[in-house]
C-alpha positions as CSV (number, residue, x, y, z in Angstrom):
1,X,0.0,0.0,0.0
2,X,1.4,3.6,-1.0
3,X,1.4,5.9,1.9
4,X,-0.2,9.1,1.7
5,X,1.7,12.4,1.5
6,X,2.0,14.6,4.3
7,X,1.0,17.6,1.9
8,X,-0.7,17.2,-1.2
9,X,-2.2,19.1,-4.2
10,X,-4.8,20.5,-3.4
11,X,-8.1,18.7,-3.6
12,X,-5.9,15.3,-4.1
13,X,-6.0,14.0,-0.9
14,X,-8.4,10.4,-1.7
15,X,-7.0,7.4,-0.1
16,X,-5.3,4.9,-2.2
17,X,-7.7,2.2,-2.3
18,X,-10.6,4.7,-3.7
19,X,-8.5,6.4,-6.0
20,X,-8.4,6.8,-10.1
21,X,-5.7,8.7,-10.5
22,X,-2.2,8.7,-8.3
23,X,0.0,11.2,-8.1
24,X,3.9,10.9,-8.2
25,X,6.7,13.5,-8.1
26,X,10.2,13.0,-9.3
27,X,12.4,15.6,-8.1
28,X,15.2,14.8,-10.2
29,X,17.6,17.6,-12.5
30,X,20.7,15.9,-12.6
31,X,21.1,16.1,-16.4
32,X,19.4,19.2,-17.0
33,X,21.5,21.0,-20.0
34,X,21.0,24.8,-19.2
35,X,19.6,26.0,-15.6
36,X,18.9,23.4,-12.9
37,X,16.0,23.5,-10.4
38,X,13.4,21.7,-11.7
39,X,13.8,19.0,-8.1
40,X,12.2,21.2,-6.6
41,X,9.1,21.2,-9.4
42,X,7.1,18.8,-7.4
43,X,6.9,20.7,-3.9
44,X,6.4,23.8,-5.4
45,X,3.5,23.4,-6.8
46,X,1.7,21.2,-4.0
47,X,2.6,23.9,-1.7
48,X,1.7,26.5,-4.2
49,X,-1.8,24.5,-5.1
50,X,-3.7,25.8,-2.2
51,X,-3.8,29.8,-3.8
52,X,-5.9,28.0,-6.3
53,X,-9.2,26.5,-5.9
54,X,-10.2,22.8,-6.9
55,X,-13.1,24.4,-8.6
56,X,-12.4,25.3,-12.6
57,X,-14.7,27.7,-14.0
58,X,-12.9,26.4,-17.3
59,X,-14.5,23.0,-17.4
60,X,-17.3,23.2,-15.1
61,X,-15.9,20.9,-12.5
62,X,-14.2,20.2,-9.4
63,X,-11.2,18.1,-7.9
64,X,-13.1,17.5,-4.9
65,X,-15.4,15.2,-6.8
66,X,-12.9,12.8,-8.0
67,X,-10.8,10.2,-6.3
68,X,-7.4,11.1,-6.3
69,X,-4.4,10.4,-4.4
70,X,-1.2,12.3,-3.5
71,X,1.5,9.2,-2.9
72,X,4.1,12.4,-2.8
73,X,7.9,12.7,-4.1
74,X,9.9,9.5,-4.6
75,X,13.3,9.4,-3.1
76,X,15.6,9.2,-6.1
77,X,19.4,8.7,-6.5
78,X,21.3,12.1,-7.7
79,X,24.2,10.0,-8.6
80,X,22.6,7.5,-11.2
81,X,19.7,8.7,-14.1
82,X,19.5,4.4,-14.3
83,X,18.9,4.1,-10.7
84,X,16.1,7.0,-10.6
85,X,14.7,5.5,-13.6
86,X,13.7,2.1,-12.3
87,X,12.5,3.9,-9.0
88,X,10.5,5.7,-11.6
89,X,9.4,3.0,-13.4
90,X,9.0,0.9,-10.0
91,X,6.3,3.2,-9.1
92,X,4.3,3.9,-12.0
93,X,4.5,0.0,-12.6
94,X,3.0,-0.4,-8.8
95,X,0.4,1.9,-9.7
96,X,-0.8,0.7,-13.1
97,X,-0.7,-2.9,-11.7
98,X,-3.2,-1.8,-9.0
99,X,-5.5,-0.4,-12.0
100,X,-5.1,3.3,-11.2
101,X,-3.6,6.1,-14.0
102,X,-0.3,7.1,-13.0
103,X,0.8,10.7,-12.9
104,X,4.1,12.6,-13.1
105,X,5.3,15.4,-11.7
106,X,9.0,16.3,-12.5
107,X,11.5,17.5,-12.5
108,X,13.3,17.2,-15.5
109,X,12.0,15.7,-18.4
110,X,14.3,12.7,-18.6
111,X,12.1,11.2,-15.5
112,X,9.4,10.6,-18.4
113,X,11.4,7.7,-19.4
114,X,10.9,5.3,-16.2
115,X,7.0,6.2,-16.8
116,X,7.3,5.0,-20.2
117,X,9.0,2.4,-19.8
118,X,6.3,0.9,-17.3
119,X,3.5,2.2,-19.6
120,X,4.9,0.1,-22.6
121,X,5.3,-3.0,-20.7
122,X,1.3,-3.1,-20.1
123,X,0.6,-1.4,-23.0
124,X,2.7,-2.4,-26.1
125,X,1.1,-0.5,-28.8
126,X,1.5,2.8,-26.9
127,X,1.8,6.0,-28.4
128,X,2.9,9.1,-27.4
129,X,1.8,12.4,-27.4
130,X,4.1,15.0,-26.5
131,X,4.1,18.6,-25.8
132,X,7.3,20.9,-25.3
133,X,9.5,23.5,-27.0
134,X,12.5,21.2,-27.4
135,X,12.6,17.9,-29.9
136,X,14.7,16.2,-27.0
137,X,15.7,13.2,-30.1
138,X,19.2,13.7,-29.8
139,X,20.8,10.5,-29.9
140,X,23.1,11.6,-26.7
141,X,24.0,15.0,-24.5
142,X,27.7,15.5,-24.2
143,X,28.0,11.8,-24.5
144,X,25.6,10.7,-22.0
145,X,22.2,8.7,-23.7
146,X,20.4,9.3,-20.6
147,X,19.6,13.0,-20.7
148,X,16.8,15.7,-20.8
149,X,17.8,16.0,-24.3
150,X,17.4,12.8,-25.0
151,X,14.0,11.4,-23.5
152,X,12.0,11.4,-26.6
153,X,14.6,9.3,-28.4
154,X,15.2,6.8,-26.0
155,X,11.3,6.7,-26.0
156,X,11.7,6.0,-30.0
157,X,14.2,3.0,-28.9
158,X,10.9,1.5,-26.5
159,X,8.4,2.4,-29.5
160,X,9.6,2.5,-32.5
161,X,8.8,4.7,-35.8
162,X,5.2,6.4,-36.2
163,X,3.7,6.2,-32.5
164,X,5.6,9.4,-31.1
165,X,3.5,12.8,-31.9
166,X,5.6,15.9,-31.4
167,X,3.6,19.6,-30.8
168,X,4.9,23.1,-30.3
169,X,8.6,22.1,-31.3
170,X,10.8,25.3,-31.9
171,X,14.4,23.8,-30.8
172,X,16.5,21.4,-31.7
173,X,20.2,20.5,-33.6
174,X,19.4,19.8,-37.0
175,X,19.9,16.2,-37.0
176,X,17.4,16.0,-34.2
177,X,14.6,17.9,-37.6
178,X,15.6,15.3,-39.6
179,X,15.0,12.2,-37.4
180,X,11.5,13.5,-36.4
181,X,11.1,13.6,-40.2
182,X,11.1,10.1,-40.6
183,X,10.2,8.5,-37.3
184,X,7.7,10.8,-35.3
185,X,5.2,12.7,-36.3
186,X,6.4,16.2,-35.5
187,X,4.3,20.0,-35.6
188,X,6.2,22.7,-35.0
189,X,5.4,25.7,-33.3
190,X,1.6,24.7,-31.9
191,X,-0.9,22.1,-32.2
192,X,-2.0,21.9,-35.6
193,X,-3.5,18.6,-36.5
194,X,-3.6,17.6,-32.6
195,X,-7.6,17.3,-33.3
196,X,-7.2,14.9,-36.7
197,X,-4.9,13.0,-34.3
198,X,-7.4,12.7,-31.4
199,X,-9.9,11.3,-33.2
200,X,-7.8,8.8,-35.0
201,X,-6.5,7.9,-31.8
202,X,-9.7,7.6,-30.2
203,X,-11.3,5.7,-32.7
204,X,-9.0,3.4,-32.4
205,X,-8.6,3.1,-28.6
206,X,-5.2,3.5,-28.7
207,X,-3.2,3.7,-25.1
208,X,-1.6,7.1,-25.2
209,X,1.0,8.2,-22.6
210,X,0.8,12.4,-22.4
211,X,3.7,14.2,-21.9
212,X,3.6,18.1,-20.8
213,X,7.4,20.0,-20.6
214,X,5.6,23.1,-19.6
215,X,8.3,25.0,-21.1
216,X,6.1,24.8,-24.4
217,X,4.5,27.8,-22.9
218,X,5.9,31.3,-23.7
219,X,8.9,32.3,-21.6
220,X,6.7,35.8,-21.5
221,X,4.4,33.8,-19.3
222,X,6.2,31.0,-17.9
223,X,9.9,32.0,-17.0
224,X,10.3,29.8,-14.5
225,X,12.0,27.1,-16.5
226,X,15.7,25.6,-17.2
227,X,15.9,25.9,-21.0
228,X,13.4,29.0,-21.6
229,X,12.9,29.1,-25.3
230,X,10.7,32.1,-27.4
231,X,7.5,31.4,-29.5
232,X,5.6,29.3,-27.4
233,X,1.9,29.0,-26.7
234,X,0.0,30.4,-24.3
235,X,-1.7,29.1,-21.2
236,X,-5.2,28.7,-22.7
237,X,-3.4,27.0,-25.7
238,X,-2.1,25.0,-23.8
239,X,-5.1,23.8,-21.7
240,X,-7.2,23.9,-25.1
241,X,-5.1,21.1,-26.5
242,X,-5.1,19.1,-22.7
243,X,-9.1,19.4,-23.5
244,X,-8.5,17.8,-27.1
245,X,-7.3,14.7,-25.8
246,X,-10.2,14.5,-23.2
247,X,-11.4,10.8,-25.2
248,X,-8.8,9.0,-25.1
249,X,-7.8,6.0,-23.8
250,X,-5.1,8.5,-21.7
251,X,-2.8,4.8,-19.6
252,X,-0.1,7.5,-18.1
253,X,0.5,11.7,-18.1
254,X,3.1,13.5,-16.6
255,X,4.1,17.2,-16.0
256,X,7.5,18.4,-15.8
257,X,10.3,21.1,-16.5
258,X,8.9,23.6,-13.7
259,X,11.9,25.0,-11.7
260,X,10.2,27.6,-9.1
261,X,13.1,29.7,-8.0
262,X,13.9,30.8,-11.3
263,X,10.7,32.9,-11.2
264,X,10.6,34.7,-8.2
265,X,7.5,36.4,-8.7
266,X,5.9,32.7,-8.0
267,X,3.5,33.1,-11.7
268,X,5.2,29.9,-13.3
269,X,4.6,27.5,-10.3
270,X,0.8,29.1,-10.0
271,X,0.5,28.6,-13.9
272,X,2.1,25.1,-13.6
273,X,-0.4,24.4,-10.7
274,X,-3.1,25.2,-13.1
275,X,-2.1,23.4,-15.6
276,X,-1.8,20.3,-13.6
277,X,-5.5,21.0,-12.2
278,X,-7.0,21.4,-15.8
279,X,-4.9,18.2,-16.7
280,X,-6.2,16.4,-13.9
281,X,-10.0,17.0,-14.0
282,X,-10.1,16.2,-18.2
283,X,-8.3,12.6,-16.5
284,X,-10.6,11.9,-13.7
285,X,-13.7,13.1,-16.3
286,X,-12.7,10.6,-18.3
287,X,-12.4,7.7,-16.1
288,X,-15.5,8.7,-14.7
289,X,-16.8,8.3,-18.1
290,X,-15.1,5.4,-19.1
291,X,-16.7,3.6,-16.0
292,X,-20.0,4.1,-17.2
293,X,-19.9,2.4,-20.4
């Protein structure tokens, strides 16, 4: 049994048994590339979550009226991206087994990898949906393989050509262009064609793993991030395309790439926090739905 947190998110404070949907944090940076801090991602914004209320006046509905647990932040090793990994992966494998949707809360991006990697195993024909500024297909950082710059391509090696869909990409080497050419399915810039997608995906009742680096947003409106990059969305964008995949047959999410104390005015972790709560209630909507069929 996974112990409750001593502080959760706010309106996330089911018991395990009950819940849908678990919550996980991975305060892990050791590979960031540019400015660390996103470790302390997951804290932030559960102790930033209570200036928001569960209530959102976006979707009509409330956290309070969903089962959700808090299970906290795991305790990962600094030292080793393999040994965080399969902590990662541990977790989200305990939690899928037990029937629940597993949900991520980085840290860096590369922590996306252990969820994956316990997603696949249940779920072998996967995809991948993924939102962020960054390609992150390089085939290593600096020589290391396991990097924040790398998570989407070691999720290629698990998945293989056509199940990784790429949004709001505007950075990247060029060889990391010309890989996405031929293996994902890459939109630059925003989410054109994330609808056409959807339903195609829905139709089929594909598994889809979500991926949000919230630095996809506009550094204008979301500073508070490692790798800032110019020209991204905006937050009701952003939450938009979270509502577009509201259908589908969502098996693992996470959110990641918040570091707090590189926005001092505190706006990125209260945007993050919002993010999470729009992502959450579209999940627990779902599985509500899902339940009654």
């Amino acid at each position: 049994m996974i112990e409750r947190n001593v502080e959760n998110f706010i309106g996330c404070d089911s018991d395990y048994t009950s819940a849908e949907i678990v919550l996980y944090g991975a305060p892990y940076d050791s590979t960031t590339s540019f400015r660390p801090g996103a470790r302390f991602g997951p804290s932030a914004m559960r102790h930033e979550s209570f200036g928001l209320e569960t209530y959102s006046p976006y979707q009509d509905r409330d956290l309070t009226d969903y089962a959700i647990f808090d299970s906290g932040d795991l305790e990962l090793c600094f030292g080793s991206s393999e040994a965080a990994l399969a902590d990662i992966e541990a977790r989200a494998a305990e939690i899928l087994q037990d029937g629940k949707l597993p949900v991520l809360l980085g840290g860096e991006h590369l922590v996306t990898l252990g969820a994956v990697r316990a997603a696949a195993k249940k779920y072998p024909g996967m995809h991948i949906i993924h939102f962020d500024a960054h390609a992150d297909l390089r085939q290593d950082y600096l020589g290391a393989a396991l990097s924040h710059a790398c998570v989407i391509r070691r999720c290629h090696d698990i998945l293989g050509d056509g199940r990784i869909h790429q949004f709001c990409i505007r950075s990247g080497d060029r060889e990391e262009f010309y890989f996405a050419a031929e293996h994902t399915q890459m939109q630059k810039f925003d989410f054109t064609g994330l609808g056409e997608l959807a339903e195609e995906l829905e139709r089929n009742h594909t598994p889809v793993y979500l991926t949000i680096d919230l630095d996809c947003l506009d550094p204008s409106c979301f500073p508070g991030t490692g790798t800032p990059e110019a020209g991204g969305v905006s937050f009701v964008q952003l939450t938009d395309a979270i509502g577009r995949t509201a259908k589908l047959n969502i098996v693992g999410a996470d959110v990641n790439e918040l570091a707090p104390m590189l926005d001092q005015s505190g706006t990125s972790t209260a945007m993050a926090c919002k993010v999470l709560r729009e992502l959450l209630l579209v999940l627990a909507a779902n599985r509500s739905t899902e339940k009654l069929k």
